[in-house]
TINUPA-500907 format. One record per residue (C-alpha): x, y, z; residue number from 1. Coordinates in steps of 0.02 Angstrom, whole numbers, always signed. Layout:
@east = X; north = Y; up = Z; seq = NUM .
...
***
This chain:
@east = -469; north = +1874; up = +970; seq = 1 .
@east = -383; north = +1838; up = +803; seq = 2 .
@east = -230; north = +1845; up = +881; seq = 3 .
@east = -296; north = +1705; up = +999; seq = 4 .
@east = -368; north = +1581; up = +892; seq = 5 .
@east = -207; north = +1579; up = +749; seq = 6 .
@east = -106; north = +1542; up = +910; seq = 7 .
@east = -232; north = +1400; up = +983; seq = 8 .
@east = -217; north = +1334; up = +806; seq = 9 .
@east = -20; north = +1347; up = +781; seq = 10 .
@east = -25; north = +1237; up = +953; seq = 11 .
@east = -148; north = +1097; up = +857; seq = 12 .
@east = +16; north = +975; up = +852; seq = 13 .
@east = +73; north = +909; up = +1018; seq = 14 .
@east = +143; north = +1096; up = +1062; seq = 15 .
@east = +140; north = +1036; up = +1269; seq = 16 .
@east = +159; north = +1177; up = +1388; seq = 17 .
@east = +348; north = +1170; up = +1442; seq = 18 .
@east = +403; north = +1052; up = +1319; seq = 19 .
@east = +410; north = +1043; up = +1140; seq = 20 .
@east = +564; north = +913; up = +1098; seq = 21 .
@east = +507; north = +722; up = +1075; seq = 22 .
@east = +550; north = +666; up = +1260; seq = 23 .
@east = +698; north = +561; up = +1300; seq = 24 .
@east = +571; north = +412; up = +1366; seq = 25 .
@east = +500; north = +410; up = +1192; seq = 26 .
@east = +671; north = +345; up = +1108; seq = 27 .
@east = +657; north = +192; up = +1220; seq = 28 .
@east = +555; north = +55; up = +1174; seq = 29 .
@east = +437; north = +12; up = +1306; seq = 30 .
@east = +387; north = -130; up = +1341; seq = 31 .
@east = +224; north = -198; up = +1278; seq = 32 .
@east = +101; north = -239; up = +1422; seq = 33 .
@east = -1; north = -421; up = +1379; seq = 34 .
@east = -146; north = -400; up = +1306; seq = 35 .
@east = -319; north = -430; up = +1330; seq = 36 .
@east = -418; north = -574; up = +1279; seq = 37 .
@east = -484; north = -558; up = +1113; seq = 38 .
@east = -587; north = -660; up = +981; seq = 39 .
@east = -508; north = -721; up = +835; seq = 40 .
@east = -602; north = -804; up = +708; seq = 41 .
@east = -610; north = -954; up = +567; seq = 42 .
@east = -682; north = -977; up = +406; seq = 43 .
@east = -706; north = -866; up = +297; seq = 44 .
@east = -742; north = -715; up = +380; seq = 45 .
@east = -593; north = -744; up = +474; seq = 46 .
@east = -488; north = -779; up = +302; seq = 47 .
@east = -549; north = -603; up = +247; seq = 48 .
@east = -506; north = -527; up = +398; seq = 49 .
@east = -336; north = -601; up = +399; seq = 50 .
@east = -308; north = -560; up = +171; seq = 51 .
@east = -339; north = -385; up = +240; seq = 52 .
@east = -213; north = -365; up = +362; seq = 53 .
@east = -69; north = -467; up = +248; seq = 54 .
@east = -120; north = -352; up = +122; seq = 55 .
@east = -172; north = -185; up = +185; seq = 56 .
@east = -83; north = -173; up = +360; seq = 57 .
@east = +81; north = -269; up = +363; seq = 58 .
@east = +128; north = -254; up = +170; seq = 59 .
@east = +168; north = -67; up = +211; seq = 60 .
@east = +337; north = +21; up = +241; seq = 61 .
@east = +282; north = +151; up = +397; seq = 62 .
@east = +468; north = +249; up = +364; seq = 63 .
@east = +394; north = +279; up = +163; seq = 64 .
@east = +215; north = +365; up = +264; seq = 65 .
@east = +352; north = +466; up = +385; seq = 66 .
@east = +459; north = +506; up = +230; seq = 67 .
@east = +338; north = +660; up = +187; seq = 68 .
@east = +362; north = +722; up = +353; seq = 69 .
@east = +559; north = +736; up = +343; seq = 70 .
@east = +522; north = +831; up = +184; seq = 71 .
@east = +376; north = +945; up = +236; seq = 72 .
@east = +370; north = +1040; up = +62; seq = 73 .
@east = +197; north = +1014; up = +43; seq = 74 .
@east = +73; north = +1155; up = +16; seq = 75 .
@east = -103; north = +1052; up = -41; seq = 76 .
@east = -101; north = +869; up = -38; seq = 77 .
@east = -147; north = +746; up = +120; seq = 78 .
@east = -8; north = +624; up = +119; seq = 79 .
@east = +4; north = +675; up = +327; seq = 80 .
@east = -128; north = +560; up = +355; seq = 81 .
@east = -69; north = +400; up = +292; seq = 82 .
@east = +59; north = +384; up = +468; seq = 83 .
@east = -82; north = +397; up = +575; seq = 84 .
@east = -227; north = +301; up = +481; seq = 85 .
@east = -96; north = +172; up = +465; seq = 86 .
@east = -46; north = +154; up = +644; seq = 87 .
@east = -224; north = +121; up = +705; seq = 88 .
@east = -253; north = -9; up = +597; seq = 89 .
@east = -100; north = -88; up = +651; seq = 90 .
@east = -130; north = -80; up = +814; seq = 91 .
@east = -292; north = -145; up = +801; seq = 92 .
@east = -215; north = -280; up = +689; seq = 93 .
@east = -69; north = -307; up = +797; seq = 94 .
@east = -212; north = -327; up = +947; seq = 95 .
@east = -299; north = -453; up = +859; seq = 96 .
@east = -173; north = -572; up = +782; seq = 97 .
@east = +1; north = -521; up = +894; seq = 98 .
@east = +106; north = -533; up = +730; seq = 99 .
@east = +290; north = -486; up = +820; seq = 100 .
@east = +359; north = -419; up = +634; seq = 101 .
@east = +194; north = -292; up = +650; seq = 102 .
@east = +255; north = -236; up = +817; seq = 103 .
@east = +432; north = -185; up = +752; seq = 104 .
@east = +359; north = -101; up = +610; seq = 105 .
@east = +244; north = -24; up = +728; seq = 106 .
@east = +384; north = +29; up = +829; seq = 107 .
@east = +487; north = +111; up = +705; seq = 108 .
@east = +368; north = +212; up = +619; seq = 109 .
@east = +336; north = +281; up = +782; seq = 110 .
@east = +518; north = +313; up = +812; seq = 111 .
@east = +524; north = +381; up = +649; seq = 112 .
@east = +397; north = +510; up = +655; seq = 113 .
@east = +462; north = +582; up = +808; seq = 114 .
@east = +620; north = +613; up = +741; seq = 115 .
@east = +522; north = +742; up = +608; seq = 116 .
@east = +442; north = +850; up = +755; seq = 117 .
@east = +503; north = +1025; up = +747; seq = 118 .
@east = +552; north = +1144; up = +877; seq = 119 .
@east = +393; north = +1222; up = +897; seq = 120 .
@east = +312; north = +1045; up = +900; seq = 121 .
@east = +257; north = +1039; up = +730; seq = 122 .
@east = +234; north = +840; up = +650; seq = 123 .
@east = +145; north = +878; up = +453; seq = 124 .
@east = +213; north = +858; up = +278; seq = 125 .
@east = +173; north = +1068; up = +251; seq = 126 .
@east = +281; north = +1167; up = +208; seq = 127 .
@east = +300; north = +1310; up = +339; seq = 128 .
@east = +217; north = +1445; up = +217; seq = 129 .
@east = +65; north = +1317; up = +204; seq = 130 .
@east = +32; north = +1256; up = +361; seq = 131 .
@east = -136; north = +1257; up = +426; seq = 132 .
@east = -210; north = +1257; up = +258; seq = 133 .
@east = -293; north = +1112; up = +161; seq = 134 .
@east = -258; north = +952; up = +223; seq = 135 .
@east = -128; north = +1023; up = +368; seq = 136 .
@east = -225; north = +976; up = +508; seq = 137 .
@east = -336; north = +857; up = +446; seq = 138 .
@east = -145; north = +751; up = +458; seq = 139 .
@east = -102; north = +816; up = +632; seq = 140 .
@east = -263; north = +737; up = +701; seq = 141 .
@east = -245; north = +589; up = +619; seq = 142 .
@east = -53; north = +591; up = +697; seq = 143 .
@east = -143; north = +632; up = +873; seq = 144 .
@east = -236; north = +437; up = +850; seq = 145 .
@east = -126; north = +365; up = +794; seq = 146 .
@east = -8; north = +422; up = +968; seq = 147 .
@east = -133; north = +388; up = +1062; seq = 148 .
@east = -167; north = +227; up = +1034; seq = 149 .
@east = +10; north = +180; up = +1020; seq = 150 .
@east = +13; north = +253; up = +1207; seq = 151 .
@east = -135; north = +110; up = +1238; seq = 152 .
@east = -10; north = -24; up = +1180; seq = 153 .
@east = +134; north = +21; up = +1271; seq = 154 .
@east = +83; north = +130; up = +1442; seq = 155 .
@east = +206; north = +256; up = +1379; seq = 156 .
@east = +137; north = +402; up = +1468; seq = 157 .
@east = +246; north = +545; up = +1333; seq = 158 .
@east = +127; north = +498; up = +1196; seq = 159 .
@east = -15; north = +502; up = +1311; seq = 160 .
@east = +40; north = +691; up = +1373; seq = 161 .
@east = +66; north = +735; up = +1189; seq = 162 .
@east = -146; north = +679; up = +1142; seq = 163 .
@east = -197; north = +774; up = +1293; seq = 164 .
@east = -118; north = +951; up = +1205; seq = 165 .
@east = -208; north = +917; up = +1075; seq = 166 .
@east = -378; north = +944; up = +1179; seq = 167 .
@east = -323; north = +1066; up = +1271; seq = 168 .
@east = -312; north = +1161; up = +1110; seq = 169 .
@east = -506; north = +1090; up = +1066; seq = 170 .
@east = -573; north = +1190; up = +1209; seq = 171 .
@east = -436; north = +1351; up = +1167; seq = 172 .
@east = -541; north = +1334; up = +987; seq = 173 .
@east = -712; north = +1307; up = +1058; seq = 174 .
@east = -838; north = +1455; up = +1036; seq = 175 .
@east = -961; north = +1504; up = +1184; seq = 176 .
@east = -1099; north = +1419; up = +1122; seq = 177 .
@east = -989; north = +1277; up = +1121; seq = 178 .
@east = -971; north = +1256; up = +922; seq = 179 .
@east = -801; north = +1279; up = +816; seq = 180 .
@east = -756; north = +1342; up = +657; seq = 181 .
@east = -744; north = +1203; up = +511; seq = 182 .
@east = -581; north = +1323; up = +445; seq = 183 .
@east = -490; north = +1481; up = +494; seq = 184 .
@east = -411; north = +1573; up = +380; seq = 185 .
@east = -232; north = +1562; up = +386; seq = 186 .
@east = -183; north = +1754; up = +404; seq = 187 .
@east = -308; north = +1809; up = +512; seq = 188 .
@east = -343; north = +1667; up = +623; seq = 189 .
@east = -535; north = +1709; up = +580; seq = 190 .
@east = -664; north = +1582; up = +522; seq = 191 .
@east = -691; north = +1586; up = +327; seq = 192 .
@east = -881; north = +1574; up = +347; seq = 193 .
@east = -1023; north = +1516; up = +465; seq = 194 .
@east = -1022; north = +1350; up = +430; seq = 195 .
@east = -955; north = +1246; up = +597; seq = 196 .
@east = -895; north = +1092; up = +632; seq = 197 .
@east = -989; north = +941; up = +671; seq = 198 .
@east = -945; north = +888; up = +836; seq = 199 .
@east = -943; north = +690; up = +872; seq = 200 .
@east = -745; north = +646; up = +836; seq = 201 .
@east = -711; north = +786; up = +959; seq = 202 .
@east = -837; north = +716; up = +1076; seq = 203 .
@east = -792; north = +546; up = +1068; seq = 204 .
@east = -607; north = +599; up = +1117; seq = 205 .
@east = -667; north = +681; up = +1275; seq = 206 .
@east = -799; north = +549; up = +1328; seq = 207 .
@east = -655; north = +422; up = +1272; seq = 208 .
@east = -526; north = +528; up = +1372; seq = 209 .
@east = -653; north = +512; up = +1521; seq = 210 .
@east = -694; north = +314; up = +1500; seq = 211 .
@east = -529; north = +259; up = +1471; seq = 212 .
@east = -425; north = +383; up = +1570; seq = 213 .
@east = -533; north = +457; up = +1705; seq = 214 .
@east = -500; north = +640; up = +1654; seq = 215 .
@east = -642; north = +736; up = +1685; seq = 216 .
@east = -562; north = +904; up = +1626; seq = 217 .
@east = -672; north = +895; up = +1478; seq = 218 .
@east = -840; north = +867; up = +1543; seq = 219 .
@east = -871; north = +1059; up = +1521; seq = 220 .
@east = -816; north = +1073; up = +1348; seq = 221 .
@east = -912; north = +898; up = +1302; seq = 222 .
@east = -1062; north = +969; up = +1376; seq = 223 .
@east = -1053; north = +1124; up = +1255; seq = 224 .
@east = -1023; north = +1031; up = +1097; seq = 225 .
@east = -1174; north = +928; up = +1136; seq = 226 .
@east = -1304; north = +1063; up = +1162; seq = 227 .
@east = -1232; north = +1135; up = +1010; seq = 228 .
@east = -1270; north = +989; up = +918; seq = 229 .
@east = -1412; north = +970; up = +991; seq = 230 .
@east = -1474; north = +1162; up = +971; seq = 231 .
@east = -1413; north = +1209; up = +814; seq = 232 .
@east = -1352; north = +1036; up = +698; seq = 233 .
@east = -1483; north = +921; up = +763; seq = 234 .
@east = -1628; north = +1041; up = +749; seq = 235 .
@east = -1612; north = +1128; up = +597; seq = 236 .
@east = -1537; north = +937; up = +529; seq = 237 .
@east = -1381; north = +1035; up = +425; seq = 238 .
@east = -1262; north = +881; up = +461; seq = 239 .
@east = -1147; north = +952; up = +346; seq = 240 .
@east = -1001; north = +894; up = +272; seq = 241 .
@east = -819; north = +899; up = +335; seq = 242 .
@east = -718; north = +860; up = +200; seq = 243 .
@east = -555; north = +944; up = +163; seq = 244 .
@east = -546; north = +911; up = -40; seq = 245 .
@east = -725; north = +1006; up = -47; seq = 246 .
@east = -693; north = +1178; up = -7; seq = 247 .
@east = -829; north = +1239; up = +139; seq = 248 .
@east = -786; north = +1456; up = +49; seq = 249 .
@east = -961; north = +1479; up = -1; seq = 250 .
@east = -1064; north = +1358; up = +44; seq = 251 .
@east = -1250; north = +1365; up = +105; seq = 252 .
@east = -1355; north = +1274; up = +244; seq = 253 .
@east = -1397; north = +1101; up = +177; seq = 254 .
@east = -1288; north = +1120; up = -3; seq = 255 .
@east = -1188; north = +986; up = +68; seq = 256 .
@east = -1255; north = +846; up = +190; seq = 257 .
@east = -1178; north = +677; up = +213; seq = 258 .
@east = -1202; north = +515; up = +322; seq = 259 .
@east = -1028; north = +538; up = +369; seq = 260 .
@east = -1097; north = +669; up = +510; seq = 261 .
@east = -1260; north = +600; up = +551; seq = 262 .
@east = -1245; north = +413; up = +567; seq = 263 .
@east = -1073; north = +436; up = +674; seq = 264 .
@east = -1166; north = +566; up = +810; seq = 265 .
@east = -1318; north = +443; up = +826; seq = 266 .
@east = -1187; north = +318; up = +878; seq = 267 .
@east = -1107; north = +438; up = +967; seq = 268 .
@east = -1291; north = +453; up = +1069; seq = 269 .
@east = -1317; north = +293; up = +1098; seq = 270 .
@east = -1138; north = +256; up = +1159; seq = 271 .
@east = -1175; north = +363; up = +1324; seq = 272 .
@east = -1203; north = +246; up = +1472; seq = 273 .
@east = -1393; north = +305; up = +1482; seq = 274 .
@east = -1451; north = +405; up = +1334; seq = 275 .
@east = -1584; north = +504; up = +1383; seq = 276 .
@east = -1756; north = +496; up = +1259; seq = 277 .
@east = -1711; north = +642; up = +1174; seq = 278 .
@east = -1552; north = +561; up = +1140; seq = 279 .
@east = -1637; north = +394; up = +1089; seq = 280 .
@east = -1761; north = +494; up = +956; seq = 281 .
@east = -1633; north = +596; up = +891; seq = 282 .
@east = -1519; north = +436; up = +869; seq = 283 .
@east = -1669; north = +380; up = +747; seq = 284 .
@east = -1691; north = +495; up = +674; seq = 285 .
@east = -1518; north = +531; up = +613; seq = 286 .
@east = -1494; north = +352; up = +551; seq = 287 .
@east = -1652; north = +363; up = +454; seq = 288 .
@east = -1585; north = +510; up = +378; seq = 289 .
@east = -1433; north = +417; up = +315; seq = 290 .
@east = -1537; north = +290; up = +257; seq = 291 .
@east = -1648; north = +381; up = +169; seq = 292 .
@east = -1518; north = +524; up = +80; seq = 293 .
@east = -1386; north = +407; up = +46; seq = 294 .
@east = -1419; north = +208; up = +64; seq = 295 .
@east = -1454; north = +105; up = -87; seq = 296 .
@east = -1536; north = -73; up = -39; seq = 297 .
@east = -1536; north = -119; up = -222; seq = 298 .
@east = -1539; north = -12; up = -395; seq = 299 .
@east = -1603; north = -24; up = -561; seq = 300 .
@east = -1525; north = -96; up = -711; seq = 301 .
@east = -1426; north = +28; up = -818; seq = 302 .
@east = -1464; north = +43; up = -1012; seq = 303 .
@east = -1334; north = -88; up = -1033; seq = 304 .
@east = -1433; north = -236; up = -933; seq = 305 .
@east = -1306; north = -205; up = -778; seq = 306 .
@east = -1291; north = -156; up = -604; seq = 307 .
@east = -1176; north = +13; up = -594; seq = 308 .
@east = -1151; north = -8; up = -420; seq = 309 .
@east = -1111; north = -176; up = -269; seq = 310 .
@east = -1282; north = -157; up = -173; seq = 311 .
@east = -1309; north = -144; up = -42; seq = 312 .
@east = -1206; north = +12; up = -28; seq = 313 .
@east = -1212; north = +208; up = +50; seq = 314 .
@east = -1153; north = +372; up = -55; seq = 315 .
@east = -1051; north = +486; up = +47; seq = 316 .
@east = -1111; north = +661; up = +13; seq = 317 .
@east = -1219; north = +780; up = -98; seq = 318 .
@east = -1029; north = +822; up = -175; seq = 319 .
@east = -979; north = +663; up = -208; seq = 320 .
@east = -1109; north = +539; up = -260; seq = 321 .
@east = -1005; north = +380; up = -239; seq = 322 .
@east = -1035; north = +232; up = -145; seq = 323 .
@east = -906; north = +236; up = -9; seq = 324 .
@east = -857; north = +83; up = +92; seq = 325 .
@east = -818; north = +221; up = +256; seq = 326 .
@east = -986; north = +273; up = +209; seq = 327 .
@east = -1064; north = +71; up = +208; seq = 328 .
@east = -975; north = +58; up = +403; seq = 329 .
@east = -1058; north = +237; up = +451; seq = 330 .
@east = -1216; north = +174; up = +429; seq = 331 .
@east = -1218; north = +3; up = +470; seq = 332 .
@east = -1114; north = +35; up = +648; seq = 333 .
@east = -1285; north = +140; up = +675; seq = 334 .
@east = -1391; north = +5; up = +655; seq = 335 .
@east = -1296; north = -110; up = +747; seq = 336 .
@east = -1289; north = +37; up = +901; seq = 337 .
@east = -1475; north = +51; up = +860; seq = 338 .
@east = -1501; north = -148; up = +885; seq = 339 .
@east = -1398; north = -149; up = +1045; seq = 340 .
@east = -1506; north = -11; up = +1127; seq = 341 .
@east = -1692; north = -72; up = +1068; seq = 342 .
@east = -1674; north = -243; up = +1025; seq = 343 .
@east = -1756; north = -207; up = +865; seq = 344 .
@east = -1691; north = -354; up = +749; seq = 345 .
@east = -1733; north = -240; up = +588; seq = 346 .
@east = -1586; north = -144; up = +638; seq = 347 .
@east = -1469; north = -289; up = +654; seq = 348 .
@east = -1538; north = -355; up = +484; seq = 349 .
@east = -1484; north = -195; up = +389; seq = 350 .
@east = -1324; north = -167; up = +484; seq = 351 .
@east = -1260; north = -351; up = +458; seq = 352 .
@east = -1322; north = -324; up = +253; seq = 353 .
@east = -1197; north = -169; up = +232; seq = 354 .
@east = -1064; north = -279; up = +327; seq = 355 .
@east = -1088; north = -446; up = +230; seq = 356 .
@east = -1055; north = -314; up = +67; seq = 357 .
@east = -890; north = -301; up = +109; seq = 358 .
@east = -839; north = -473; up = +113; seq = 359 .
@east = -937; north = -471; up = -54; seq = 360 .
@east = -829; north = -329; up = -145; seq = 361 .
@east = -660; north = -372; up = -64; seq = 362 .
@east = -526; north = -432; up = -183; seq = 363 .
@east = -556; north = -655; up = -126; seq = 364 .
@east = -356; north = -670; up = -205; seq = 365 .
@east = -265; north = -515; up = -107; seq = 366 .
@east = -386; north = -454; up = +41; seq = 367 .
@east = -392; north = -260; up = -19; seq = 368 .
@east = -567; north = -206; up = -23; seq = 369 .
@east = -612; north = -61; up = -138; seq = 370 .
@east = -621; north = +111; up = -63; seq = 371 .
@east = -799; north = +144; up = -195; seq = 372 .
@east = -902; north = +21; up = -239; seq = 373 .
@east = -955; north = +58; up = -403; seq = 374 .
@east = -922; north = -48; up = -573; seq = 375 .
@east = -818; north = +28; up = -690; seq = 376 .
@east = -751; north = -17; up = -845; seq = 377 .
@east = -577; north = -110; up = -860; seq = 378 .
@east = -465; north = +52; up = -909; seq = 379 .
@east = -549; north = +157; up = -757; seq = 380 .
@east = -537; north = -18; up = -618; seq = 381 .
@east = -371; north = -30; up = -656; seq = 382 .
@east = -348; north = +141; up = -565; seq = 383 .
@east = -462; north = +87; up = -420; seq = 384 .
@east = -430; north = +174; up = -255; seq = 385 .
@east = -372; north = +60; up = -92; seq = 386 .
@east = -381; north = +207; up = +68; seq = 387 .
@east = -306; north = +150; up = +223; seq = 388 .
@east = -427; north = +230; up = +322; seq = 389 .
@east = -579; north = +157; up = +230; seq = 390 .
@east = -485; north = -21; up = +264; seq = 391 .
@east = -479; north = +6; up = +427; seq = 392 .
@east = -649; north = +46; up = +461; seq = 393 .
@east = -708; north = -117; up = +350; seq = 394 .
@east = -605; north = -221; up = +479; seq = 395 .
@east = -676; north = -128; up = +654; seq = 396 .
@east = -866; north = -148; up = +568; seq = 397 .
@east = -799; north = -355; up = +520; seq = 398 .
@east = -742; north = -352; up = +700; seq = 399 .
@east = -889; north = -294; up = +769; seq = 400 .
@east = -1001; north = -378; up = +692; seq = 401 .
@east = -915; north = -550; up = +735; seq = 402 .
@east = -930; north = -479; up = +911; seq = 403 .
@east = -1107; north = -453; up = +915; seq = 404 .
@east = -1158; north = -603; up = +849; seq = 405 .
@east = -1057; north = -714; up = +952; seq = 406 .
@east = -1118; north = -641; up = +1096; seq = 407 .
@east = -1291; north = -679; up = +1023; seq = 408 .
@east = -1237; north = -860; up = +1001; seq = 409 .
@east = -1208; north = -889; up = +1193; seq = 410 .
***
């Protein structure tokens, strides 16, 4: 058994049975299909939208996010990430506006990270000693998106083949009662405690995988992680957290809760093409829960007359009291998935006041839009934090919000 799962989780990175090397049809550029029709929008939303790309999305060098990879010293840090968090947002960009100086970039920092893969298949910034510690594959799964999406651009079918080892090793990982392991130690291959993953990114990639794709290979392992949510996360409501910079060694049912599992698995629910009831009360009762731990619709004045904190706003975990602009989109993409399913315009109302926030705490001169969105004084702001990945999920919530209420308009 331990022998098994270190194996399954040396495999995590695009290890493909039979082939390991970046295929030859990956060092041609294909050639990029036309796209769908898609919204683009005026005023100021639209100026927002557009400050963040300039800024965020096209102002970045993708060979500098590879460059880690070529060096793969690392042992604790997360810099793995950056390729992949990067590459969906410009792709999603890319989609929207059809910049053709995005597209090369695009393109080369996809030919540049395959040129990093190892023999055994191995794309990270760890050092071989480290790997599979820390923030190892937090990267490689972020490197998985970010292929797979570029495979949605282009119809390349090697980066396509390349996401699908990636679940294949999933369902290698997955327990009997269809749960997994939050972290294995590296030696053994063992899981460091009892606390498991929560499910939904893994569950969106299968029912994804399925939509988009038409593989129904998954449909077993899907069905597992969901009556392990359902069983065991959803019923004793532990929607623990995930995060790789606070350790899991030690911790206790309910020490660490967060929005960041709860809100995304009631959209998850409602995104099925007939949730069920059970699914439907569940869904509520999840996104009352991240209301209730974590959303602030206003706060009190401090000692000094002031707000501390851009309201309204949603703290990201028990570990990490901060309002969190990921953790503002978690909640308010459950509302809106709430609204779509009932009709209930109280859930539209709150979604749409977490999503006008952003354009409220975004930078109006250079687009960026703060990763916390509490007030600091000038010495601490000046060291302000600016994460891709929290960008990129204020611009899908923008997006979708647009959407929505366009589609209300007609």
């Amino acid at each position: 058994m331990k022998k098994q799962l270190l194996t399954a989780a040396i495999l995590c990175c695009f290890v493909i049975a039979g082939s390991t090397a970046a295929p030859k049809s990956a060092k041609k550029k294909p050639k990029i299909p036309v796209s769908r029709v898609q919204t683009h929008m005026d005023g100021y939303l639209g100026d927002r939208i557009d400050a963040c790309i300039r800024v965020r999305v096209c102002s970045e060098d993708p060979d500098l996010l590879v460059a880690p990879m070529r060096r793969q010293t690392e042992t604790s840090l997360w810099q793995s990430e950056f390729w992949g968090k990067w590459t969906l947002g410009a792709i999603a960009s890319y989609r929207y506006n059809k910049d053709p100086e995005l597209l090369r970039k695009i393109e080369g920092g996809v030919e540049s990270l395959l040129v990093t893969q190892q023999p055994d298949g191995y794309i990270g910034n760890y050092a071989p000693e480290a790997q599979l510690t820390n923030w190892d594959v937090w990267g490689r799964k972020y490197t998985m998106l970010g292929l797979l999406a570029y495979y949605d651009l282009t119809g390349d079918k090697a980066y396509y083949d390349r996401a699908l080892g990636i679940a294949d090793t999933y369902v290698r990982l997955q327990r009997e009662d269809g749960s997994l392991p939050i972290k294995v130690d590296f030696v053994t291959g063992e899981p460091v405690n009892d606390a498991c993953a929560m499910l939904h990114p893994l569950l969106r990639y299968f029912q994804r995988l399925k939509a988009d794709y038409g593989v129904e290979t998954y449909a077993e392992a899907q069905a597992e992680g969901e009556r392990w949510m359902r069983d065991v996360a959803i019923r004793n409501f532990d929607m623990t957290g995930q995060f790789e910079d606070v350790t899991v060694l030690g911790l206790q049912p309910y020490e660490n809760l967060t929005n960041c599992t709860a809100a995304p698995y009631a959209a998850y629910l409602l995104s099925k093409g007939a949730p069920s009831a059970e699914d439907m009360a569940d869904a509520v009762d999840l996104a009352r829960f991240s209301e209730d731990q974590f959303t602030f619709w206003d706060t009190p004045l401090t000692e000094n007359g002031i707000k501390d904190k851009a309201t309204p706003c949603v703290y990201e975990q028990y570990k990490y009291q901060k309002p969190v602009d990921n953790s503002a989109c978690n909640v308010a993409d459950a509302m809106l998935s709430l609204y779509e399913a009932t009709g209930e315009e109280i859930y539209l109302a709150k979604g749409k006041a977490l999503i006008d926030n952003i354009t409220v705490v975004q930078n109006a001169v250079n687009g960026q839009i703060p990763t916390t969105w509490d007030f600091r004084p000038t010495k601490s702001d000046r060291n302000r934090t600016y994460w891709i990945n929290c960008s990129y999920s204020s611009i899908s919530s923008l997006l979708r919000l647009e959407k929505l209420l366009a589609e209300r308009q007609k």
